[in-house]
Backbone as CSV, one residue per row, in Angstrom:
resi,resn,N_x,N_y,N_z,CA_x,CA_y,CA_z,C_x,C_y,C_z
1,UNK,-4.713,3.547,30.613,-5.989,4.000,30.096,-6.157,5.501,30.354
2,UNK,-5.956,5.923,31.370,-6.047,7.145,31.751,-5.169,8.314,31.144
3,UNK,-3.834,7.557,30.631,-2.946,8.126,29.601,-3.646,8.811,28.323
4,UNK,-4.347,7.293,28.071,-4.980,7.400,26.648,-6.186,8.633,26.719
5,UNK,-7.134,8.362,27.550,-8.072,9.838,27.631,-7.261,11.152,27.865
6,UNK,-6.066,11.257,28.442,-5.865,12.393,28.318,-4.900,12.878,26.729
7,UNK,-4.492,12.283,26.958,-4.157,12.438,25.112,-5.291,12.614,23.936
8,UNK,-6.145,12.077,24.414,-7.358,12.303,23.607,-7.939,13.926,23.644
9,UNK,-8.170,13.896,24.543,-8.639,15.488,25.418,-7.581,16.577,25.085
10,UNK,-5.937,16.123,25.168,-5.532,17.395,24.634,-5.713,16.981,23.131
11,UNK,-5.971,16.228,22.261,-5.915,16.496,20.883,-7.232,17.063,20.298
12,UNK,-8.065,16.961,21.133,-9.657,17.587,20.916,-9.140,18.714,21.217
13,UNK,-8.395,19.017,22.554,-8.566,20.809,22.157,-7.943,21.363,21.604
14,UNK,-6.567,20.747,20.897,-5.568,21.313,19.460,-6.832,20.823,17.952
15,UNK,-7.709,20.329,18.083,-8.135,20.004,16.774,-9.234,21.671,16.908
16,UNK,-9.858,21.804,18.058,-11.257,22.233,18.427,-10.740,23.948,18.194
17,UNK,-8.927,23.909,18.797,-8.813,25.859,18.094,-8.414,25.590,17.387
18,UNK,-7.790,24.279,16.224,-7.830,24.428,14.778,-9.250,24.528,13.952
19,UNK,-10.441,24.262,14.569,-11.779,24.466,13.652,-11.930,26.059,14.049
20,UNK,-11.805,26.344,14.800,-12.116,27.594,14.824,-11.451,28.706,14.035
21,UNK,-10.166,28.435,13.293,-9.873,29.006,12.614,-10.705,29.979,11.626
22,UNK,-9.689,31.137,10.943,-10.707,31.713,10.203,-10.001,31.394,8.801
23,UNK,-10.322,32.077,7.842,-10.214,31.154,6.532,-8.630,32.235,5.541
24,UNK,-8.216,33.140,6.314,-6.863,33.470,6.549,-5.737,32.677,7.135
25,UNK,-6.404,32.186,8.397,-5.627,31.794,9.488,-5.367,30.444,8.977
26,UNK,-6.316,29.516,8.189,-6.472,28.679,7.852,-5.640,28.670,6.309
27,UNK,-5.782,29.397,5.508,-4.800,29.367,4.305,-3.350,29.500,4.909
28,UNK,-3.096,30.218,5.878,-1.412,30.338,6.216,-1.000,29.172,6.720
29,UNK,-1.644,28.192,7.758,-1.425,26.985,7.933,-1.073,25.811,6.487
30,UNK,-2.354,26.042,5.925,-2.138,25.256,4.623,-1.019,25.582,4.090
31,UNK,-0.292,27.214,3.614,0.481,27.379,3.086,1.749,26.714,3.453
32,UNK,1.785,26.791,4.848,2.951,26.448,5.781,3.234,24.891,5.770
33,UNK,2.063,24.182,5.669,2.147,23.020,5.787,2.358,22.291,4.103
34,UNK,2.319,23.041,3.123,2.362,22.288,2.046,3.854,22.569,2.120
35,UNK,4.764,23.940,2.196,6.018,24.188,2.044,6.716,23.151,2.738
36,UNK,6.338,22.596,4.239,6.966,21.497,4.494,7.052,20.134,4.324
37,UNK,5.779,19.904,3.521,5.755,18.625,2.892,6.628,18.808,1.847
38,UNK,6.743,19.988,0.522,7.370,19.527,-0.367,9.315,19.638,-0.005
39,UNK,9.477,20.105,1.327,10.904,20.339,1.285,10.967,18.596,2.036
40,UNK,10.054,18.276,2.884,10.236,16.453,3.531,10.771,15.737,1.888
41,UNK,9.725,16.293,0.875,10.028,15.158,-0.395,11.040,15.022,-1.142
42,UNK,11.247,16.528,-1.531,12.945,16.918,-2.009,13.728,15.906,-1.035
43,UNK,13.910,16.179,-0.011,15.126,15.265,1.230,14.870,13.716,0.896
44,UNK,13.791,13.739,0.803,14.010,11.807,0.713,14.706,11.315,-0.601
45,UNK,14.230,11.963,-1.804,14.897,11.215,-2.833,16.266,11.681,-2.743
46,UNK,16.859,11.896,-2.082,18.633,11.470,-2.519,19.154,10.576,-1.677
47,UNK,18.660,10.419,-0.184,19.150,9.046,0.547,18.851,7.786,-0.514
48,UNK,17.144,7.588,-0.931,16.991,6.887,-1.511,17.586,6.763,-2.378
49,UNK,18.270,7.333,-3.302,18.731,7.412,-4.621,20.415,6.646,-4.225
50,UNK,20.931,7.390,-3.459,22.219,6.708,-2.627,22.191,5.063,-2.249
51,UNK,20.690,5.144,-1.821,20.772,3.441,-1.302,20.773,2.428,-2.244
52,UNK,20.375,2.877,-3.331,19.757,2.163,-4.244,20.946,2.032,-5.227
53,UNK,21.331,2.800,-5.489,22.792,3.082,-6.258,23.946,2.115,-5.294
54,UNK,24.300,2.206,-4.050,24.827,1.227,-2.756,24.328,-0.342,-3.192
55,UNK,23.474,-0.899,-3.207,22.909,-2.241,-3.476,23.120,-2.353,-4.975
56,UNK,22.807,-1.593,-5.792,23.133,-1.861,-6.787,24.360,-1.916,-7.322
57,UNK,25.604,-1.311,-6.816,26.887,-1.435,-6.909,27.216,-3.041,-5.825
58,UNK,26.540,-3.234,-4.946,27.549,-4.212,-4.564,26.638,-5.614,-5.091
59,UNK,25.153,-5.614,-5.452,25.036,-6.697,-6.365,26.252,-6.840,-7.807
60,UNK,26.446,-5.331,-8.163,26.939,-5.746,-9.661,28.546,-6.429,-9.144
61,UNK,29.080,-5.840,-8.195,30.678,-6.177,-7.752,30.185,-8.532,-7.415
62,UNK,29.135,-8.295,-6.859,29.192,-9.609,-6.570,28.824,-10.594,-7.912
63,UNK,28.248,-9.550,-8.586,28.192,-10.780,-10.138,29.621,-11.245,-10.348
64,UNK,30.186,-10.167,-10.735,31.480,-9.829,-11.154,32.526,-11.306,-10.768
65,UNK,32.466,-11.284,-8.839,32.844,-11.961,-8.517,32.202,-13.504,-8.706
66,UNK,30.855,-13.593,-8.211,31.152,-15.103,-8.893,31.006,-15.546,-9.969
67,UNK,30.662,-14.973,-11.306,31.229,-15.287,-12.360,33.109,-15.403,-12.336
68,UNK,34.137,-14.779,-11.981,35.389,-15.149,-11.842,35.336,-16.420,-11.026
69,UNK,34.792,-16.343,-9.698,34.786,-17.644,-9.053,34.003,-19.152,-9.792
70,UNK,32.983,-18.596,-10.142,32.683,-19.848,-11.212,33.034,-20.338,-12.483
71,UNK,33.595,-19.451,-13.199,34.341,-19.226,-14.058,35.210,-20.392,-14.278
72,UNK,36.263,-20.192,-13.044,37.521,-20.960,-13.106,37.327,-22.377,-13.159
């Protein structure tokens, strides 16, 4: 419990000199923070794209196969 209030307390005082910001200080953050969201988004779609392409190659290899196996 005592963990938890202090975690609380430091995030009040990282939120409390983020309000105080001024509206410079505050656009460069924004700026900063959108540039790293859109480079997080770029990065995800190609694992995803890999995985998906991965499952989808070894569903199609397994049609493949049991149609030959049922086949016969």
């Amino acid at each position: 419990m005592r963990l938890t209030i202090a975690e609380l307390k430091k995030e009040y005082e990282a939120n409390k000199s983020l309000a105080s910001l001024s509206a410079e200080e505050a656009s460069a953050v924004r700026q900063l923070l959108t540039s790293e969201v859109s480079v997080l988004k770029r990065r995800s779609y190609v694992p995803d794209f890999l995985i998906n392409l991965g499952v989808g190659a070894l569903f199609f290899f397994l049609g493949i196969m049991a149609n030959q196996y049922l086949g016969k």
